[in-house]
C-alpha positions as CSV (number, residue, x, y, z in Angstrom):
1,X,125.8,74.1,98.2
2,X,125.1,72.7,94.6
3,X,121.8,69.8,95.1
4,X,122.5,66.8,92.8
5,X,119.6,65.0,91.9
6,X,119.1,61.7,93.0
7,X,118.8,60.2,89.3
8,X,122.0,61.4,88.6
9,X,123.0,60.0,92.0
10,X,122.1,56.5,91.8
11,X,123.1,56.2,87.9
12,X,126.5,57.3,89.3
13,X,126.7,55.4,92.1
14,X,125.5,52.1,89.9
15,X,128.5,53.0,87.3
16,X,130.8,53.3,89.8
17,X,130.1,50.2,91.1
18,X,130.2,48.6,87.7
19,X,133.3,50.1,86.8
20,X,134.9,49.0,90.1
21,X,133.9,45.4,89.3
22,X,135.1,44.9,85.6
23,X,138.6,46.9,86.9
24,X,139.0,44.3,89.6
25,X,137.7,41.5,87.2
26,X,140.0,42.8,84.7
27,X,143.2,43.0,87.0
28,X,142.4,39.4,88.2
29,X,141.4,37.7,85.1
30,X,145.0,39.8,83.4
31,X,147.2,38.0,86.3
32,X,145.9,35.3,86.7
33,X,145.8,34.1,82.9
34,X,149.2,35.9,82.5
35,X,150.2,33.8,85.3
36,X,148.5,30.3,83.7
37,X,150.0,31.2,80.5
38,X,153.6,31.7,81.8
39,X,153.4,28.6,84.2
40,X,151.7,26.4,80.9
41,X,154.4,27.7,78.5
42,X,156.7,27.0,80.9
43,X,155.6,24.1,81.9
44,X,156.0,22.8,78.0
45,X,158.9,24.0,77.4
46,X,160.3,21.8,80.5
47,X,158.5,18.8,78.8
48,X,160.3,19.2,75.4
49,X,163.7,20.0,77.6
50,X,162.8,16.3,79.1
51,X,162.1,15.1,75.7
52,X,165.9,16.2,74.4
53,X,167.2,14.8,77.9
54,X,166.2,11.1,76.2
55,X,167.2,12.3,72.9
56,X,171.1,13.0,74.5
57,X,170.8,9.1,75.7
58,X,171.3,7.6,72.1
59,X,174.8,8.0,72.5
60,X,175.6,11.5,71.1
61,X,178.9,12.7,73.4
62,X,178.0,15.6,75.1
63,X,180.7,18.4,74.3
64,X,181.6,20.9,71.5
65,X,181.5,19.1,68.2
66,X,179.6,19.5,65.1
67,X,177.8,16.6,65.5
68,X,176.1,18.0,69.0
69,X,175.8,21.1,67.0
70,X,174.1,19.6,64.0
71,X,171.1,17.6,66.9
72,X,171.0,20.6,68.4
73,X,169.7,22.6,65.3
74,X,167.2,19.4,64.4
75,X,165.8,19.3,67.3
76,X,164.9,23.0,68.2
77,X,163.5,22.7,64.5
78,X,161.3,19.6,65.2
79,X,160.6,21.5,68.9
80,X,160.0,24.5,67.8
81,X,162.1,26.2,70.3
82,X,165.8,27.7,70.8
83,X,168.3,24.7,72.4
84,X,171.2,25.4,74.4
85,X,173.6,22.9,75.7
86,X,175.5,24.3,78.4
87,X,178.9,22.6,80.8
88,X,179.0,23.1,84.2
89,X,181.4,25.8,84.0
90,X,179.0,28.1,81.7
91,X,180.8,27.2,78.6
92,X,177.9,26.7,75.8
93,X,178.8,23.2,74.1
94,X,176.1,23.9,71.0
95,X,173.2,26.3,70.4
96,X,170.9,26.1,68.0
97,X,170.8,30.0,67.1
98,X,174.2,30.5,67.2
99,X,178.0,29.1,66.8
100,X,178.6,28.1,70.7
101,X,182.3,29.8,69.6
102,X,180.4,33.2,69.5
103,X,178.8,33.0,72.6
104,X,179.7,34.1,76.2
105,X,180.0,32.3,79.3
106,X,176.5,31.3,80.8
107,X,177.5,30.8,84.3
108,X,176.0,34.0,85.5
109,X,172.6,33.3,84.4
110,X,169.9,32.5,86.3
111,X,168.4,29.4,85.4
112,X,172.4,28.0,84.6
113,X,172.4,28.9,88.4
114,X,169.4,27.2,89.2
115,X,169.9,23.8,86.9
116,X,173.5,23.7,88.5
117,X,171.5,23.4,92.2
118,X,169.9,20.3,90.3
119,X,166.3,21.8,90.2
120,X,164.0,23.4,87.1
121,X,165.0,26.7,86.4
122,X,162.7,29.8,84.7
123,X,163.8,32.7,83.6
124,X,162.8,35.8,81.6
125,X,164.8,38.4,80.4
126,X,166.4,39.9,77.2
127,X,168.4,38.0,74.6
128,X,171.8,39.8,73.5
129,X,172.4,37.3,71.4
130,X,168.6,36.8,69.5
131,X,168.0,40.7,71.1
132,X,164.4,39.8,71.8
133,X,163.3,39.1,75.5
134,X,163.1,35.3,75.5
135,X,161.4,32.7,78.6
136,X,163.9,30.6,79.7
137,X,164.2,26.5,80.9
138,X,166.7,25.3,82.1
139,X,167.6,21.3,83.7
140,X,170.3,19.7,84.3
141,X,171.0,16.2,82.5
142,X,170.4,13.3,84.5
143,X,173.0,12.5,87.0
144,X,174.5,14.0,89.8
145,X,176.8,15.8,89.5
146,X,175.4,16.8,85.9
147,X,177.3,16.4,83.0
148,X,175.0,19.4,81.2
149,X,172.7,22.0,81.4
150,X,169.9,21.6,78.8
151,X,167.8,25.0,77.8
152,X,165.3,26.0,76.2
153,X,164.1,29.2,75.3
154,X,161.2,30.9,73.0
155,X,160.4,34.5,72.3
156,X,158.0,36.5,74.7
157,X,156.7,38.1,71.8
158,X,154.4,34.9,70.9
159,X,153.3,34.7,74.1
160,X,152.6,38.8,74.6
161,X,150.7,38.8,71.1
162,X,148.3,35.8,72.3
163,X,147.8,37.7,75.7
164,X,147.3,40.9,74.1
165,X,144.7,39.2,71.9
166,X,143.1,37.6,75.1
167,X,143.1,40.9,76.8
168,X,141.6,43.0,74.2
169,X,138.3,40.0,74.3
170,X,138.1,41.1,77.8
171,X,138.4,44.8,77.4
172,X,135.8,44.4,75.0
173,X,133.4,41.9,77.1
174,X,134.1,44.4,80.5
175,X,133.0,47.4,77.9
176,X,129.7,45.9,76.7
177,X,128.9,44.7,80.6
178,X,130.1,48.8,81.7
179,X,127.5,49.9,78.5
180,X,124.6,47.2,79.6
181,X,125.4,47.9,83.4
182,X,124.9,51.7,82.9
183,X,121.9,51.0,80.9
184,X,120.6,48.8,83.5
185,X,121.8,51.8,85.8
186,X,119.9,54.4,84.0
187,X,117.0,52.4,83.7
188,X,117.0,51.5,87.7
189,X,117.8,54.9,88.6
190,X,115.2,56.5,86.5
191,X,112.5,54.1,87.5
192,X,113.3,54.7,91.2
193,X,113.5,58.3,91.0
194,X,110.5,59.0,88.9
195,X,108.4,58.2,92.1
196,X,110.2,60.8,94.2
197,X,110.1,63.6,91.4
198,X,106.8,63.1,91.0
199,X,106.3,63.3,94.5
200,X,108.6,66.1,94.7
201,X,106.4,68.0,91.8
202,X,103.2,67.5,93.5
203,X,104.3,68.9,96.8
204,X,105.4,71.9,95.4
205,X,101.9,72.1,93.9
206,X,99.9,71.6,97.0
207,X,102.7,74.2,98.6
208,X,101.1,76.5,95.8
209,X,97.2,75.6,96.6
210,X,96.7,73.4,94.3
211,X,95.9,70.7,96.6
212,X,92.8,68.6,94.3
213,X,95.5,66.7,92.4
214,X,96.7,63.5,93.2
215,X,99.5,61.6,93.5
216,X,99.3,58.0,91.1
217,X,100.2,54.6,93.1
218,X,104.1,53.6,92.4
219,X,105.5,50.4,92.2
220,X,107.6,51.1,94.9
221,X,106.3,49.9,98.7
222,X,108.1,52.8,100.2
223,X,107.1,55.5,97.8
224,X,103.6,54.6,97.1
225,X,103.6,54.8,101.0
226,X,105.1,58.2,100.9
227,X,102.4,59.0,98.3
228,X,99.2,58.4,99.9
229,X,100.6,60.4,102.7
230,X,100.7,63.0,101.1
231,X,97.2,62.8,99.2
232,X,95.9,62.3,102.8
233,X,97.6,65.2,103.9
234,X,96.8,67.2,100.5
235,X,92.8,66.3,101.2
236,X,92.8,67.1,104.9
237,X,95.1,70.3,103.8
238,X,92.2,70.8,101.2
239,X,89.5,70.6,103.5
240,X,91.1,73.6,106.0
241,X,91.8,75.6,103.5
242,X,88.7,75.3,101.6
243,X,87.1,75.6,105.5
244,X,89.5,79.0,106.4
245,X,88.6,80.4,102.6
246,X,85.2,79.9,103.3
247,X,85.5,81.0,106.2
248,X,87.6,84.5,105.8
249,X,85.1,85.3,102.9
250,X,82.4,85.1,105.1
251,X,84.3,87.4,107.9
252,X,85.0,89.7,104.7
253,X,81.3,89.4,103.7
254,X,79.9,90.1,107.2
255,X,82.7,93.3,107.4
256,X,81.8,94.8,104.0
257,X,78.1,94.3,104.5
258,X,78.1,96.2,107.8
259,X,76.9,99.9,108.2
260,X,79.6,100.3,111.1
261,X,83.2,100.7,110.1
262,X,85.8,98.1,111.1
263,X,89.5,99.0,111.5
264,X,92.1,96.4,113.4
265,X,95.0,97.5,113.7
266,X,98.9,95.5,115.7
267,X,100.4,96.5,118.4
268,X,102.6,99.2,116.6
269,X,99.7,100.5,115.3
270,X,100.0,98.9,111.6
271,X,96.2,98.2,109.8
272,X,95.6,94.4,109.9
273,X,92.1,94.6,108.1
274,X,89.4,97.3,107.1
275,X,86.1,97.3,105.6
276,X,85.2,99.6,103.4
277,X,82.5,101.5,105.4
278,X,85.8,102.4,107.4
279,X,87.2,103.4,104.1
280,X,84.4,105.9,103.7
281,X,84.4,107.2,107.1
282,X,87.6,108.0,107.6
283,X,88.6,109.5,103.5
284,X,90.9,106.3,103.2
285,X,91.2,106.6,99.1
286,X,94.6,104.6,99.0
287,X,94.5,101.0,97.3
288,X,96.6,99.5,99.5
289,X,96.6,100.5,103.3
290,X,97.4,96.8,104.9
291,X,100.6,97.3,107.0
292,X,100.7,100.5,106.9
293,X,100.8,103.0,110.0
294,X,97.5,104.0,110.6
295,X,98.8,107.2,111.4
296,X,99.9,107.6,107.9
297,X,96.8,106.6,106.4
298,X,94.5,108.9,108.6
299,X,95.6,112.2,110.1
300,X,93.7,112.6,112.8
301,X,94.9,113.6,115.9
302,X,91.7,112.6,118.1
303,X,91.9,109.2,116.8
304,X,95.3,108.8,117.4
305,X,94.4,109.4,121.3
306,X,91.7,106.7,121.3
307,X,93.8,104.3,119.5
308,X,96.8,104.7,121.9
309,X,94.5,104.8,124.9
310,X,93.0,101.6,123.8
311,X,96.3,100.0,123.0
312,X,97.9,101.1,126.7
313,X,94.5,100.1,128.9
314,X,92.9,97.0,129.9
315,X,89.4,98.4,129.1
316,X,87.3,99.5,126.5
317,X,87.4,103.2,124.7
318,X,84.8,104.8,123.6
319,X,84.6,109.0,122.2
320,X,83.5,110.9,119.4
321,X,85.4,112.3,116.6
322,X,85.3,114.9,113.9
323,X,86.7,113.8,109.9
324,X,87.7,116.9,107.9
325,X,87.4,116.8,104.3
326,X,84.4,118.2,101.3
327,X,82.5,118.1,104.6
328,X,82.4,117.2,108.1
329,X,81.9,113.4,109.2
330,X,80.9,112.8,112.8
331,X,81.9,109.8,114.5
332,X,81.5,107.4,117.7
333,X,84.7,105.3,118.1
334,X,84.8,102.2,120.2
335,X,88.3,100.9,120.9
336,X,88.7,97.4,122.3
337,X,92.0,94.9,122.7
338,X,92.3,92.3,120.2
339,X,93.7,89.2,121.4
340,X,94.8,86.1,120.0
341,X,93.3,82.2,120.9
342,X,95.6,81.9,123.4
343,X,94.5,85.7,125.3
344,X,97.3,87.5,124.5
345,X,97.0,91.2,123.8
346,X,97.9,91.0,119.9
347,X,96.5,95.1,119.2
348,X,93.1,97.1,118.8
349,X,90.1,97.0,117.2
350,X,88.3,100.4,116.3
351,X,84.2,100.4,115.5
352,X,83.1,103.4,113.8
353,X,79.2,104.7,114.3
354,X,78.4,107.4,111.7
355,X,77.0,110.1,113.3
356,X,76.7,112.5,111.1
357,X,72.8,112.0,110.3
358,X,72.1,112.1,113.6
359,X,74.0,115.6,114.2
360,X,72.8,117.2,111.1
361,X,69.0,116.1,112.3
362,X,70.0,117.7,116.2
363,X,71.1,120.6,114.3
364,X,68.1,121.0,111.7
365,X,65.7,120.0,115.0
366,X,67.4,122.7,116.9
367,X,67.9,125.1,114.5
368,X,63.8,124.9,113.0
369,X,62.4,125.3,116.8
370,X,64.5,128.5,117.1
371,X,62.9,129.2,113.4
372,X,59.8,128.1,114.3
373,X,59.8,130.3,117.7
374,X,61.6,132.9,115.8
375,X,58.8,133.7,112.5
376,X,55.8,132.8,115.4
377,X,57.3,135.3,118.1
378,X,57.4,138.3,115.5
379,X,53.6,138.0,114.4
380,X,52.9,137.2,117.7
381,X,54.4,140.6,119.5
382,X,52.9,142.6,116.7
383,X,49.1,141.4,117.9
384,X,50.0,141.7,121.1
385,X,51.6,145.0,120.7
386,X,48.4,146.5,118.6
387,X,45.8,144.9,120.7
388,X,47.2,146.6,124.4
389,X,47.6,150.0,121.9
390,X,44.2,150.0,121.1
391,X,43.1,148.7,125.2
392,X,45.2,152.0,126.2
393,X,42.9,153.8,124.6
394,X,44.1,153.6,120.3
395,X,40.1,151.7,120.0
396,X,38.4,154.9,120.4
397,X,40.6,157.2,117.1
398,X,38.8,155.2,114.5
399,X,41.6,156.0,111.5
400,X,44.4,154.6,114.4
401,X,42.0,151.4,115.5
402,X,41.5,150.7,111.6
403,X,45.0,150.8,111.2
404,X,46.1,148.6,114.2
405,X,43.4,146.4,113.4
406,X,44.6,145.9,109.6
407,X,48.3,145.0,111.0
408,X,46.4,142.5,113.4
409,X,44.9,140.9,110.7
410,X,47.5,140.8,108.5
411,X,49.6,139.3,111.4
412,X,47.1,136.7,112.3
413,X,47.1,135.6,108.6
414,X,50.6,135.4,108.6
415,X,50.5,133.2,111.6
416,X,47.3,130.9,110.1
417,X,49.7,130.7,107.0
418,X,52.8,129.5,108.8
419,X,51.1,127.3,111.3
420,X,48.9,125.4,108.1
421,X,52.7,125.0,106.6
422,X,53.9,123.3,109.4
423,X,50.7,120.8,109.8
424,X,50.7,120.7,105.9
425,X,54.5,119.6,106.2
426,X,53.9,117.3,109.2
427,X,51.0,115.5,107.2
428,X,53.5,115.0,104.5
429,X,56.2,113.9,106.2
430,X,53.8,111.3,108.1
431,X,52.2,110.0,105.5
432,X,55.1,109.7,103.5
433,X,56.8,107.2,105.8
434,X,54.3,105.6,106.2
435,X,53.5,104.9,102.3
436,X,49.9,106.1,102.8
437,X,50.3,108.6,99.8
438,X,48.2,107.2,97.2
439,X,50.2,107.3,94.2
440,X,48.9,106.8,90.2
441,X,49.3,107.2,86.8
442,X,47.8,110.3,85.5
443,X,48.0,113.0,82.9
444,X,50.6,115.7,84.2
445,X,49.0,118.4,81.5
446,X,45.1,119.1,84.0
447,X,47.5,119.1,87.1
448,X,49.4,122.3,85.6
449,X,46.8,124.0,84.4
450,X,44.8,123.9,87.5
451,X,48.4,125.3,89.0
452,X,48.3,128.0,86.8
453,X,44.6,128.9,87.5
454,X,45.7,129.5,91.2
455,X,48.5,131.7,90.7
456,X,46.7,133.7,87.9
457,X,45.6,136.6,90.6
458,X,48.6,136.8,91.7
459,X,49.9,137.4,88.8
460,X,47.4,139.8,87.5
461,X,48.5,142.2,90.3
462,X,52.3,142.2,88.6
463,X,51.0,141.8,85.2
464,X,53.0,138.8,84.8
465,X,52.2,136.6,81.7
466,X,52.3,133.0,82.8
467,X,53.2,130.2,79.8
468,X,53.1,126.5,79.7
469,X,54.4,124.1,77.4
470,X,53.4,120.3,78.2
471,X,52.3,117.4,75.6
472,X,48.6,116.4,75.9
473,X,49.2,112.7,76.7
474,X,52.5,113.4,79.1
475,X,51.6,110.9,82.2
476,X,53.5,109.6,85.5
477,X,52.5,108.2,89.0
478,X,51.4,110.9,90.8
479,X,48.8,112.6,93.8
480,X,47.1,115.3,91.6
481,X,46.6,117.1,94.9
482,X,50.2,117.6,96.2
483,X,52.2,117.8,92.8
484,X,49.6,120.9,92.3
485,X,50.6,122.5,95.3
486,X,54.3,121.8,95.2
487,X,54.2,123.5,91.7
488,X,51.8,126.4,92.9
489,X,54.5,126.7,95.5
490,X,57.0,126.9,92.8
491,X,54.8,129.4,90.4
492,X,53.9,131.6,94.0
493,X,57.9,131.7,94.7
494,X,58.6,132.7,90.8
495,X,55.9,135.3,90.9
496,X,57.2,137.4,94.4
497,X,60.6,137.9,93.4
498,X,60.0,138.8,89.7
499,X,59.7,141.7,88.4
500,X,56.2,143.0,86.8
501,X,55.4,142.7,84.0
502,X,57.8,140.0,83.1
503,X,57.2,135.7,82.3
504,X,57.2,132.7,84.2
505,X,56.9,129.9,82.1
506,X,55.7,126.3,83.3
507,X,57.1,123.2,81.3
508,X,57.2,119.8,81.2
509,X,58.4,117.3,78.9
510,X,59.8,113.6,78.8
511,X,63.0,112.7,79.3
512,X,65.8,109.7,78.8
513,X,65.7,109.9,83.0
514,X,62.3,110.3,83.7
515,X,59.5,113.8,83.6
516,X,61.1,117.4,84.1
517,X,58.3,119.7,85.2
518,X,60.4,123.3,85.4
519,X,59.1,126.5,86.5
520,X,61.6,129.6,84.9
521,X,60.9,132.9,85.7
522,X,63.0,136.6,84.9
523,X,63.4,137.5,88.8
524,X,66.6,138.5,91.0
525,X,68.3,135.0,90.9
526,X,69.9,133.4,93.7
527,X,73.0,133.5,95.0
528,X,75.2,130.0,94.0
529,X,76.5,130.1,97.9
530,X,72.3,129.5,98.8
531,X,71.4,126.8,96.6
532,X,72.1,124.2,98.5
533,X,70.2,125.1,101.4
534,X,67.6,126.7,99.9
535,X,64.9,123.6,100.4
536,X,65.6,123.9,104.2
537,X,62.6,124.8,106.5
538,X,62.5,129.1,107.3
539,X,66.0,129.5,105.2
540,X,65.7,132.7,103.5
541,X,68.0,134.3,101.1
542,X,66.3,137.9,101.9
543,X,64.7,137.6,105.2
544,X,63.1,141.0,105.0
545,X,62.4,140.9,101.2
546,X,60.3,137.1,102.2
547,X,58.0,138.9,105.2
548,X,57.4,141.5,102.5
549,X,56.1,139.1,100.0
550,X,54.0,137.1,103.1
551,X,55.8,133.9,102.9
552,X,56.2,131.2,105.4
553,X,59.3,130.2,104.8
554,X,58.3,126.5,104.6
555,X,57.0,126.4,100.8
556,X,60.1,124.8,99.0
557,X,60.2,122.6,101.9
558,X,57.1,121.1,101.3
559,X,57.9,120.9,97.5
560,X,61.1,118.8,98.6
561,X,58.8,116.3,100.3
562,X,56.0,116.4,98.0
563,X,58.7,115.1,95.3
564,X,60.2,113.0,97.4
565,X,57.4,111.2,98.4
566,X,56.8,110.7,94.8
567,X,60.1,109.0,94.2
568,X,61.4,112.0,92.5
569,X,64.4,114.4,92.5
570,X,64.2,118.5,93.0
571,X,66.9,120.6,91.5
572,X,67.5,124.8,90.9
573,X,69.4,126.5,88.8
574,X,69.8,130.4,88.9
575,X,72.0,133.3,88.3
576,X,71.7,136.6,90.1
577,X,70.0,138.8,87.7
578,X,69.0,136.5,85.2
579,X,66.6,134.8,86.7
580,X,66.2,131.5,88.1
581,X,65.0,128.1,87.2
582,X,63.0,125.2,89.5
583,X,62.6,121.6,88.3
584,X,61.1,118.5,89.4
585,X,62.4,114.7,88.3
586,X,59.7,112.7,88.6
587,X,60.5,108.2,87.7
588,X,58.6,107.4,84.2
589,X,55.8,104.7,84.1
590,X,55.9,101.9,81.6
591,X,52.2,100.6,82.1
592,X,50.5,103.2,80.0
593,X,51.0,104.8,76.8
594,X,53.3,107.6,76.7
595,X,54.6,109.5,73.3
596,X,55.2,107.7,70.3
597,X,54.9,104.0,71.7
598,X,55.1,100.9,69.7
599,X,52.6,98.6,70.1
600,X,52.3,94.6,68.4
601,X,49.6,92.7,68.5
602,X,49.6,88.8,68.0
603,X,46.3,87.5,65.8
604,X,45.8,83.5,65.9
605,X,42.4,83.0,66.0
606,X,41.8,81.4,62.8
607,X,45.2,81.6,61.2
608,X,47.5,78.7,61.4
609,X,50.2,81.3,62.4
610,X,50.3,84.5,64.4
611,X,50.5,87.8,62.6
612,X,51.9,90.4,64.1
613,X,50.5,94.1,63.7
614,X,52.6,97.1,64.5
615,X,51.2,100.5,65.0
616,X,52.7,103.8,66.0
617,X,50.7,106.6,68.3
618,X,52.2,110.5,67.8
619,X,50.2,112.3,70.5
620,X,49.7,116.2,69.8
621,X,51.1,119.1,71.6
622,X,49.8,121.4,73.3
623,X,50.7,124.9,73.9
624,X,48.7,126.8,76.3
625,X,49.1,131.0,76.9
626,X,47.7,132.1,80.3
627,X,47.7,135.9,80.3
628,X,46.4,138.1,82.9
């Protein structure tokens, strides 16, 4: 249906109105001055047919002669009118138009008819003789029974002329009052609809939010009612929503900040809401999930079953899942029934613990005691082995008793060596949680070289050449006593599996992200399918190949924690056969000078204004060759 404004309405209804009112003014005021104008003219012409009544007294004889003729013409000349004198019998005695000769019979007219009754007589019609519609008066002469009909007769056109004159001044009077009416209309209509448009304008505003603008008093009682009912509403509408905004962003603060994923979902299983630690846990990459089946989103069959066992019970659900993807995700899912304010059962809500730490941690915990009984069991039977060989009797061959007691020796090294690992990597861990590591800035360039020093007898026996390459005046925040040994652990690791007489070389240099100490040797390589684990506690690449060189199995281990405690990073690079490469990321320091600083110095001290001085510091580099 086609709306019509309400401007447009009321201007129409106004001209209408006013058009109504001029056409019923203009149909009365037409008949009823027709009317006057007929009954005036009328009313004259009987008073000039009363007038030639006393003129026919002077003695004139009243029938067909020339001299009746002759009055006739004179006076319809001094009358200004036509004169008929007319007998009772219809025979015209004179006219003072025509020859009464000419002339028919007039005792079929109507106002002959009516004059013969002895009363005034009207008529109006069209002339045959003058062929012009004329007004007719007829009377009959004074006497009874009358001895003539006098009548008198002028043209309609006078009269239709003066009218038509008359009624064009009130066509045009009725058109100005239609033009100032519909101005008047306009004007009205506009100033009462402006209220309601604007009222109409700002409630399609506050139906779009924007609920701080206000509505301006009207003139109007009824619309400047209207319109602080609606400010009042658009404040107090204002308030809630400000009050809900507020409140969803905190709901939405609260869900992204927590560590626990949040999915709620209806009761056909569509997502209602999500944070985004339920985004992580459960591989949810899609931009927009919201409405969607959850089982669309997430293909996971166990979590299906907890959703629909939480949807179908009155209780809560709780069980443990598994997320496939780059790798495994653990976790706890609690179900529960969401339900609205008034208790009804509206869907679920699903609370995701990551357990995939925890798992990983039961695994490493299980899997290093099974290490740890593991590399203790093996030296362990070995002593005991020897030592009942030589009880039975092996004591008294002194070549066999050397021998068995070289093996228990070497055996109860090898257990000294892991069991100081494990305290070594206990202490470590301990006193890294607990931030009692005493941290600060020192030169990185004494640290390696006292590194070297330690490894140099081992790699005399290989005739490996050791090299280092670090700048004199390279410094971070560091323990001088663990970043040795994590890099003697490095140089000790480089030296077994190389080759003899090939090069590890020790560098260290400054970087855009911080200090890279790297230890690059010529050795076997690794594997790409074992870097990642390599750091782990006992992981071995070559289990027998690692007893042989008399490690514990524990040394990179401790080099991850040694690093990590100092805020750094540990990475490995390596190829089989060409060798492989061992780096530590250690954070830079900004409180002491490290290679080619700026430095500005403000004077003032008896200078009106500061000078600024600007020197540069290049430390030297140094290139140190340990051979064996």
């Amino acid at each position: 249906m086609r709306k019509t404004k309400l401007r447009l309405l009321l201007f129409g209804a106004f001209l209408l109105i006013i058009l109504g009112l001029m056409t019923a003014f203009l149909w009365i005021a037409v008949r009823t001055f027709t009317h006057f104008y007929y009954t005036e003219t009328a009313h004259h012409l009987e008073t000039k047919a009363r007038l030639i009544a006393q003129d026919l007294n002077n003695g004139v004889p009243l029938r067909r002669s020339p001299r009746l003729q002759a009055l006739c013409r004179d006076l319809s000349s001094a009358a200004a009118v036509r004169i008929t004198f007319i007998q009772p019998d219809g025979r015209v005695l004179a006219d003072s138009e025509e020859f009464p000769e000419h002339m028919d019979n007039h005792a079929d007219r109507t106002e002959v008819q009516g004059a013969l009754a002895g009363r005034l007589s009207t008529s109006e019609r069209y002339s045959h003789t003058l062929r012009q519609n004329m007004l007719y008066v007829a009377l009959p002469y004074p006497g009874m029974p009358p001895q003539i009909i006098i009548r008198v007769a002028i043209p309609t056109t006078s009269m239709s002329h003066s009218l038509s004159n008359l009624y064009i001044r009130f066509a045009l009077f009725s058109g100005l009052v239609i033009l100032c009416g519909a101005g008047l209309g306009l004007w009205l209509a506009q100033k009462i609809s402006r209220p309601w448009e604007e009222m109409r304008r700002h409630a399609s505003r506050f139906a779009q939010g924007e609920l701080n603008q206000k509505l301006e008093t009207s003139e109007l009682d009824e619309a400047n009612g209207l319109a602080e009912s609606l400010n009042q509403m658009a404040s107090q509408l204002d308030d809630r929503t400000q009050a809900l905004l507020q409140k969803q962003q905190e709901q939405e603060a609260i869900l992204a900040s927590m560590a626990e994923g949040v999915v709620a979902v209806d009761r056909e299983e569509r997502i209602l809401n999500l944070n985004q630690a339920a985004r992580v846990y459960l591989n949810i990459t899609a931009p927009r999930v919201l409405g969607r089946p959850l089982a669309e989103v997430v293909r996971n069959s166990q979590l299906q079953q907890l959703l629909a066992h939480t949807l179908t019970g009155t209780i809560s659900v709780e069980g443990d899942i598994v997320i496939s993807g780059n790798s495994e995700r653990f976790l706890q899912v609690h179900g529960s029934i969401l339900r609205d304010a008034q208790a009804q059962n509206i869907g679920a809500v699903l609370v995701l613990n990551d357990l995939t730490r925890i798992r990983r941690l039961e695994t490493l915990r299980r899997e290093f005691v099974a290490n740890v009984s593991h590399e203790l069991k093996t030296p362990i039977t070995l002593i005991q082995g020897f030592a009942e060989t030589l009880e039975d009797g092996a004591l008294k061959k002194a070549d066999e008793a050397k021998h068995f007691l070289q093996i228990i020796a070497k055996q109860t090294e090898r257990l000294h060596t892991i069991i100081e690992d494990l305290l070594t990597l206990s202490r470590i861990e301990q006193e890294s949680e607990r931030g009692s590591i005493p941290l600060a800035p020192g030169l990185i360039q004494p640290v390696l070289l006292a590194a070297l020093s330690m490894c140099r007898p081992v790699a005399e026996v290989k005739k490996i050449k050791l090299e280092l390459s670090c700048p004199e005046q390279l410094q971070a925040r560091i323990n001088d006593r663990l970043l040795e040994q994590a890099v003697v652990n490095y140089l000790n690791n480089a030296v077994a599996y190389s080759e003899v007489r090939t090069t590890v070389t020790l560098t260290a240099e400054s970087t855009d992200t911080g200090i890279l100490i790297s230890v690059r040797d010529q050795g076997i390589g690794i594997a790409a399918e074992h870097l990642p684990r390599l750091f782990e506690r006992f992981y071995r690449v070559d289990k027998g190949r690692s007893r042989e060189a008399g490690g514990s199995g524990l040394g990179l281990a401790i080099v991850k924690h040694i690093v990590q405690a100092h805020d750094g990073k540990i990475s490995v690079e390596s190829e089989p056969g060409k060798g492989s490469t061992f780096s530590i990321h250690l954070p830079k320091i900004n409180q002491f000078p490290l290679p080619s600083l700026n430095y500005n110095l403000t004077c003032a001290l008896y200078f009106p204004n500061p000078i600024i001085l600007s020197f540069q510091c290049f430390p030297a580099q140094h290139h140190a060759v340990v051979q064996p």
